[in-house]
C-alpha positions in Angstrom: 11.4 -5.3 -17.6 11.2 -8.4 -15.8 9.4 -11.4 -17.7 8.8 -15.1 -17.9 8.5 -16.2 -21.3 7.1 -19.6 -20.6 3.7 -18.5 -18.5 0.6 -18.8 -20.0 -0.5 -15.3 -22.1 -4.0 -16.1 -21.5 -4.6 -16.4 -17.5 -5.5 -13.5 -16.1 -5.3 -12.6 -12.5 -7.7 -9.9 -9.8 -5.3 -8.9 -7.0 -8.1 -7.4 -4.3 -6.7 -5.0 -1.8 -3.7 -3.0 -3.3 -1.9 -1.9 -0.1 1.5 -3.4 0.5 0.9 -6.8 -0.6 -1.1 -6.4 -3.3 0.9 -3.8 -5.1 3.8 -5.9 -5.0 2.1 -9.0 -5.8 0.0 -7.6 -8.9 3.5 -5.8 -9.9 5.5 -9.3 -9.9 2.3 -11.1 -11.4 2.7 -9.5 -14.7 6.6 -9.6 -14.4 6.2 -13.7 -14.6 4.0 -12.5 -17.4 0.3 -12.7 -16.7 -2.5 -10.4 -16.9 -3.3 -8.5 -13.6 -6.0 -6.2 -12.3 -5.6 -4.6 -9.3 -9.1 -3.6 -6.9 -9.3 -1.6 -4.1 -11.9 0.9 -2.4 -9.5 3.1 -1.7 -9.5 5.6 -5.1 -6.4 7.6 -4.0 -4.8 4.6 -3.8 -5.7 3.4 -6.6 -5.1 6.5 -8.6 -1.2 6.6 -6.9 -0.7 2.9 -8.2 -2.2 4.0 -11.8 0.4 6.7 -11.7 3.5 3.8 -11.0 3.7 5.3 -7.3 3.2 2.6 -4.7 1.5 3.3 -0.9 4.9 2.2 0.6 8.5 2.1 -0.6 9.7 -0.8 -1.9 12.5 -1.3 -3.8 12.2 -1.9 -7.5 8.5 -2.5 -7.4 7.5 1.4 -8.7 9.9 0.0 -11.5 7.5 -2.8 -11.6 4.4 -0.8 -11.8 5.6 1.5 -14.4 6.6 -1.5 -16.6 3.7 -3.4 -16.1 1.2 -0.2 -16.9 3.1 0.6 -19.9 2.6 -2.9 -21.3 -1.2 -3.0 -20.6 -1.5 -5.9 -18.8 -1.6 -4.3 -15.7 -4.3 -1.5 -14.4 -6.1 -0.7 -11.4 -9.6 -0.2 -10.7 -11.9 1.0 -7.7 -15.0 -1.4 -9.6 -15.1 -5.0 -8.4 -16.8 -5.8 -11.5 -13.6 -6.0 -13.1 -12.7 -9.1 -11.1 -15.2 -11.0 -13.9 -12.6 -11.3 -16.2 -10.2 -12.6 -14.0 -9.6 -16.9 -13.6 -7.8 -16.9 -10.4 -8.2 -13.7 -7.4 -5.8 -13.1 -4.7 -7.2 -11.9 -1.5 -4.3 -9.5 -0.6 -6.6 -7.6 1.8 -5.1 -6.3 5.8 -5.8 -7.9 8.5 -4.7 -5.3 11.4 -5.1 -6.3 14.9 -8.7 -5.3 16.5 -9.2 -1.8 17.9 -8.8 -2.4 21.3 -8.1 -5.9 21.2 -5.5 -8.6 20.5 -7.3 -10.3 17.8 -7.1 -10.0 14.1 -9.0 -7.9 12.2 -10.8 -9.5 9.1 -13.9 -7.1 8.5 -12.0 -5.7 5.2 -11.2 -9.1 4.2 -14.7 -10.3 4.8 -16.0 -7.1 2.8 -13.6 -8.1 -0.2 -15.1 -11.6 -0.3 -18.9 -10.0 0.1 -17.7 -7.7 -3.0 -16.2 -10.6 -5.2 -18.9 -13.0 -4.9 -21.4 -11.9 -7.5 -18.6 -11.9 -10.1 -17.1 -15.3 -9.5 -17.6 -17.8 -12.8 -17.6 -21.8 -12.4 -14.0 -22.5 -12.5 -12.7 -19.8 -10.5 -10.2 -20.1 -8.1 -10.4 -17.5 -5.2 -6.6 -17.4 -3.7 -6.4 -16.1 0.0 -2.6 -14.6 0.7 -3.4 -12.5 3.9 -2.3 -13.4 7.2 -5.9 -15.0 8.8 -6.5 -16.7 12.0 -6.2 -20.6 11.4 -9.9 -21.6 10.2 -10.6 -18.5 8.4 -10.0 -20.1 5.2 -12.5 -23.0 5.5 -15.2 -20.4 6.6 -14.7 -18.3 3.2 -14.7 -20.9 1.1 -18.2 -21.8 2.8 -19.3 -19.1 1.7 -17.9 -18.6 -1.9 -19.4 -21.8 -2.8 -22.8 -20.9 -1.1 -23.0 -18.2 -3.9 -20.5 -20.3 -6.5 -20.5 -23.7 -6.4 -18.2 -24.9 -9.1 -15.8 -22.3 -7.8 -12.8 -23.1 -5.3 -10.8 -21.6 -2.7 -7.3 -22.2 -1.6 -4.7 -20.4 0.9 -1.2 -19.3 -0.2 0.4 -17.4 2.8 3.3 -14.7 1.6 6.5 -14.6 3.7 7.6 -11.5 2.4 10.0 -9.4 4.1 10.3 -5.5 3.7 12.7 -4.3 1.7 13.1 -7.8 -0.3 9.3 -8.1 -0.8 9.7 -8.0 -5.0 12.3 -10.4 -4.8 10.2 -12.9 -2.1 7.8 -12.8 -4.7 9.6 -13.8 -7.6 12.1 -15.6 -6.0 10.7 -17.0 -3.1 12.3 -20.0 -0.8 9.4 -21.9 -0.5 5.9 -22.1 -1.6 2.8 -23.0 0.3 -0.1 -24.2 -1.0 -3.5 -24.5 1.5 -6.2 -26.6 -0.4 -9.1 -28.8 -0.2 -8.8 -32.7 -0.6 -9.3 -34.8 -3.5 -9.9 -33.5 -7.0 -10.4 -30.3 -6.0 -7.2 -29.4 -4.2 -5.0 -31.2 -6.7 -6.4 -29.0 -9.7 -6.0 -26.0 -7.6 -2.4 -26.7 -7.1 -1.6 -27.4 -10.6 -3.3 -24.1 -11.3 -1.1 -22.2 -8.8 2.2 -24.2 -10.2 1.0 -22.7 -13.8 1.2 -19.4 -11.6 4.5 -20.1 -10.1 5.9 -21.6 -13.0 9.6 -19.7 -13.0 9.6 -20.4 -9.5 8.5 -24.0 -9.8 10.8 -25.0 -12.7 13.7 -23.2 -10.9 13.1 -25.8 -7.8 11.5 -24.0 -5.1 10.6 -26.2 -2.7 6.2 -26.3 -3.2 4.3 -27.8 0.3 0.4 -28.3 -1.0 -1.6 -29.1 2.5 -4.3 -28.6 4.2 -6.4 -25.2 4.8 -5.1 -25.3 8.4 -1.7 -26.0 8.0 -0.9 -23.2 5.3 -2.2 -21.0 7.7 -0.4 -21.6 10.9 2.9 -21.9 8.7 2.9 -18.0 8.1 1.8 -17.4 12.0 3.9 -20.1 13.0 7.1 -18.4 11.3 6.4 -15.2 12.2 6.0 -16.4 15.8 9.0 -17.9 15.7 11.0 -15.2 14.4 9.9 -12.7 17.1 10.9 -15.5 19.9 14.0 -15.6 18.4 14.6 -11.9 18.4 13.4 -11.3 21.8 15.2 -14.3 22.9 18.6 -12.4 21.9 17.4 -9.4 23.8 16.5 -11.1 26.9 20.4 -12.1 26.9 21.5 -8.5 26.2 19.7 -7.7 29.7 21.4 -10.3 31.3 24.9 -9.3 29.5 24.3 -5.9 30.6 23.8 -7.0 34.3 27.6 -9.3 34.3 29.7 -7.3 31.4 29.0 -9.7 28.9 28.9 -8.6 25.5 25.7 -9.7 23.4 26.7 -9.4 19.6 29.8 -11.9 20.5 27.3 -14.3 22.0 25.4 -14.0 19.5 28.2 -14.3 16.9 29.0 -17.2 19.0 25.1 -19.0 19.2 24.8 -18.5 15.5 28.1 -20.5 14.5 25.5 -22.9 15.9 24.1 -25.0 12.9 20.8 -25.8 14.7 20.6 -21.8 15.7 21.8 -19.8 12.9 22.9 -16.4 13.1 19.8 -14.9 11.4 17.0 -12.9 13.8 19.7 -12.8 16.4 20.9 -9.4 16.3 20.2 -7.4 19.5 19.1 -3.8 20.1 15.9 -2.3 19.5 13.7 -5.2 18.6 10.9 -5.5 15.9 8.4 -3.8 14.9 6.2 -3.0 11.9 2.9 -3.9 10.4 3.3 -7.9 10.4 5.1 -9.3 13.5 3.7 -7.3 16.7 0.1 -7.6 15.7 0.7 -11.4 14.0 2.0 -12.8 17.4 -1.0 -11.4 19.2 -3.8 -12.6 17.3 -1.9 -16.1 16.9 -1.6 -16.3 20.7 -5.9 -14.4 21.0 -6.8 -17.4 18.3 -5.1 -20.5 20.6 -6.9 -19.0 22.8 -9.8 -19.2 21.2 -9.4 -23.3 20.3 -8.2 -23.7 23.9 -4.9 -24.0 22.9 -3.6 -20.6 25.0 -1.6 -21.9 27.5 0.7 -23.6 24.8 1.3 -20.1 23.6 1.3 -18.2 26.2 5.1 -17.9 26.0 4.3 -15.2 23.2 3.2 -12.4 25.9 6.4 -12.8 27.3 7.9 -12.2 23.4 5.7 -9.8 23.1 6.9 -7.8 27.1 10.3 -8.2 26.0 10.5 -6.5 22.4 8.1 -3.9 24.0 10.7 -3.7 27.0 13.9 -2.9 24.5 12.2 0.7 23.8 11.9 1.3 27.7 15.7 0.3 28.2 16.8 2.6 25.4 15.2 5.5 26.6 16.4 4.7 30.0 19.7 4.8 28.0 19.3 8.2 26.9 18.0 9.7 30.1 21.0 9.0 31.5 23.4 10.2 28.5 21.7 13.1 29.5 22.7 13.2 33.0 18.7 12.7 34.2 17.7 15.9 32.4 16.7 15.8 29.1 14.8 19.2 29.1 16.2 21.2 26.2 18.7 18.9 25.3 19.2 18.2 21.7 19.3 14.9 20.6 19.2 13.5 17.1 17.1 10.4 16.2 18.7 8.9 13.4 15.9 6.7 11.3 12.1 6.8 11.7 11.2 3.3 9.7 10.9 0.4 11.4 13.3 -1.0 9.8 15.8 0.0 6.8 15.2 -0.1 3.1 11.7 0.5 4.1 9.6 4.2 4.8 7.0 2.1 7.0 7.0 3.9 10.4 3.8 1.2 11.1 4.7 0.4 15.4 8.2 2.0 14.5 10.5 1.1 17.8 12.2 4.5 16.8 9.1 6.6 17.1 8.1 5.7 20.0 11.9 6.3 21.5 11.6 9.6 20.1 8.0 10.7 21.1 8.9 9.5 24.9 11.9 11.7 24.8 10.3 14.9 23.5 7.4 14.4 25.9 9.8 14.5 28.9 11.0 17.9 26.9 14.4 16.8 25.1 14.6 18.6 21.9 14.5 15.7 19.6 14.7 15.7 15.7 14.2 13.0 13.4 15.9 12.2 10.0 15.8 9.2 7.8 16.2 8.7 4.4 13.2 7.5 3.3 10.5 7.7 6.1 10.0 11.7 6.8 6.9 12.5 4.4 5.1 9.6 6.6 6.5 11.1 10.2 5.4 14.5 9.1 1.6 13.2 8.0 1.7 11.2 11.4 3.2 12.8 13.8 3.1 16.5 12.9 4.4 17.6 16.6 7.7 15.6 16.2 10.6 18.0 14.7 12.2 16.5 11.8 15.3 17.6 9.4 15.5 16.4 5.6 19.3 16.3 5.8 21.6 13.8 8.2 24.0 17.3 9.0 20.8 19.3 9.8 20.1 16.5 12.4 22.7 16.1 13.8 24.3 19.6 13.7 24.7 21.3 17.4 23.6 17.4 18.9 24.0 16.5 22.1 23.5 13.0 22.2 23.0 11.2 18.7 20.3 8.0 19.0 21.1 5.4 16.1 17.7 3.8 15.6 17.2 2.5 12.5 20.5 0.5 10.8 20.0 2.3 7.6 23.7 2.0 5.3 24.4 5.5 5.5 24.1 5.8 9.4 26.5 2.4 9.7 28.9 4.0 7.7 29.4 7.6 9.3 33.1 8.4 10.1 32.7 9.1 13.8 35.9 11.5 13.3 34.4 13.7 11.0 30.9 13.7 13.3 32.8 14.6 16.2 33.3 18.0 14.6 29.3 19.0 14.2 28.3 17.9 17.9 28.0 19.5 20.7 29.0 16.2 22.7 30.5 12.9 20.9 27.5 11.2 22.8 26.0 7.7 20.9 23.8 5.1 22.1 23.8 2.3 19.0 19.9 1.2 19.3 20.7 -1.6 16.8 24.0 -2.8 17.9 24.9 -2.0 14.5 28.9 0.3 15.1 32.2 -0.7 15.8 32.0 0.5 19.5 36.2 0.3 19.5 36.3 2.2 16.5 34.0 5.0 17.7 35.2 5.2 21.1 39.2 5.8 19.5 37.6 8.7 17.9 36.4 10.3 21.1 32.7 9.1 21.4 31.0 7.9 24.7 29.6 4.8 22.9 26.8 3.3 24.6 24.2 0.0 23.5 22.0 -2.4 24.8 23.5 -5.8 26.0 27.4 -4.4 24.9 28.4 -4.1 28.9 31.6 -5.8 28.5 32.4 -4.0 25.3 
């Protein structure tokens, strides 16, 4: 078990909404030692998390869960009343993108807010950490101190990334802190560093601001990220079109210390529950402030990494000589992304469900993600094992970089296929290496290869 000796025994935190974030963030709450309820409406949820089993895979944090339930300072509750005991409550609610729009979603956020406010004490501090257009955090705390004056609000953005979220929250590379000025904010901030403290007195770098400013950080990084991503696959097109090969260029942009090598890594492009539907309602909410055209580089982010699943299945078609009825091909990883079983805008799915529909005989594998394909996509063939997959294959699709796909020995493969047919969606093989044991290897942006 995890644990802080020096935070304070006594302060005890809500978490409200206990999806994603807010199973890993109550989890590594009472690892730095405090006192956590978790809230949510959802009572299956809620029942899962009471039984240490999170709603996504994560690793370490069911470890988490199970330590911090059998030390009773952490349960979970479907009663908002609970929150009353609390001194600080994080606002860990979703914010998807509107139902037919581009726009954020903040109805379940603004529910969670309606639900806290008749349990909020003087001295409260009400601590938003979803991902809200900017000036969403000005109007809540309108209306928390409506209802509470003597209470406070203040906006601490996570940056977690999947599969590293329990370590981004106990170790993270930088804090943010979104608060009012004067008195108020500064005894907000020394609150959360009392939060923080491990991470404080280990020298992570703390930024207390404005409201505004902590929330365009998290859009602003996110929006940077998928520029740089789609950036990288723009120049895979273009290496495809001369013979140029894109995970050299990249190699040799990243050597770069103003680039980096980070975010560069061609194939597939993003996907997941944070950076399609963050760019979009960052670019709807310019919009909004009449600050669009500034932006409006982010539909062409957003064409591009939508683009990479069109070229790949272009790929296939073609490794399957224009006629992919009844041809077997093996999708290798459903997740959006590895060490994760979130299939949430999953590049791979969509490769996979475009292939079937055109009548290829597709079957899915991955390590961690089938229970959620099967729930969602009951019409998509799956097989529990990697040689059940790929056993009788025609054409093998590696779509999500999980470890165990990376690593395959393309000799022994060759024996189990029906053709030594790969196209590397992730730019993640040794294309030399697989080609000297008999494979057609094929990838986006690896003409020259």
């Amino acid at each position: 078990m995890i644990n802080f000796d020096g935070a304070d025994d006594d302060l005890v935190l809500s978490v409200i909404g206990c999806g994603y974030l807010g199973a890993v963030h109550a989890a590594s709450m009472v690892a730095l030692g405090h006192t956590v309820v978790g809230i949510d409406v959802d009572r299956a949820k809620i029942t899962g998390l009471g039984r240490a089993r999170p709603p996504l895979y994560e690793p370490r944090l069911a470890e988490l869960l199970s330590d911090g339930l059998g030390s009773g300072r952490l349960r979970f509750t479907t009663d908002p009343a609970a929150a009353h005991g609390a001194t600080v409550h994080f606002l860990c609610v979703g914010t998807p993108q509107q139902p037919g729009g581009a726009a954020a979603d903040l109805r379940h956020l603004d529910a969670a807010v309606t639900a806290l406010l008749p349990y909020l004490k003087p001295g409260d501090l009400v601590v938003g950490k979803s991902t809200v257009p900017v000036g969403t955090a000005a109007r809540l705390r309108a209306r928390i101190r409506s209802v509470e004056p003597a209470a406070e609000l203040a906006w601490n953005p996570e940056f977690l990334r999947e599969g590293h979220a329990v370590a981004d929250t106990l170790a993270p590379d930088r804090i943010v802190y979104g608060v009012p000025g004067g008195p108020a904010g500064i005894a907000a901030a020394d609150l959360l560093n009392r939060i923080y403290a491990k991470a404080v007195a280990d020298g992570t770098p703390v930024i207390s601001t404005d409201y505004a400013t902590a929330e365009l950080t998290k859009a602003a990084a996110n929006a940077f990220l998928a520029t740089k991503i789609s950036f990288i696959n723009a120049m895979a097109d273009l290496c495809d079109a001369t013979g140029g090969d894109v995970v050299r260029l990249a190699d040799a942009l990243g050597h770069d210390r103003r680039i980096g090598r980070q975010f560069l890594g061609a194939g597939l492009g993003f996907g997941g529950g944070c950076l399609p539907k963050d760019i979009r309602a960052f670019l709807a909410r310019a919009e909004e402030l009449g600050a669009g055209a500034s932006l409006a580089f982010l539909r062409e982010v957003d064409a591009i990494n939508l683009h990479r699943r069109a070229r790949l299945v272009e790929l296939a078609l073609a490794a399957c000589g224009g006629a992919p009825a009844g041809k077997r091909i093996a999708v290798l990883g459903a997740a959006f992304k590895p060490g994760s079983d979130d299939i949430r805008d999953s590049p791979a799915l969509e490769v996979a469900e475009r292939l079937a529909s055109v009548g290829a005989d597709v079957v899915i594998t991955d390590p961690r993600a089938l229970d959620r394909v099967v729930e969602t996509r009951p019409h998509l063939a799956v097989a529990c094992t990697l040689d059940e997959a790929i056993g009788g294959a025609e054409l093998i699709l590696l779509l999500t970089e999980w470890p165990e796909y990376v690593e395959l020995d393309p000799v022994a493969l060759r024996e189990v296929v029906d053709r030594a047919v790969i196209i590397d969606g992730r730019n993640a093989l040794d294309p030399a290496r697989w080609r000297a044991a008999g494979w057609s290897y094929r990838a986006l942006g690896r003409g020259g290869s």
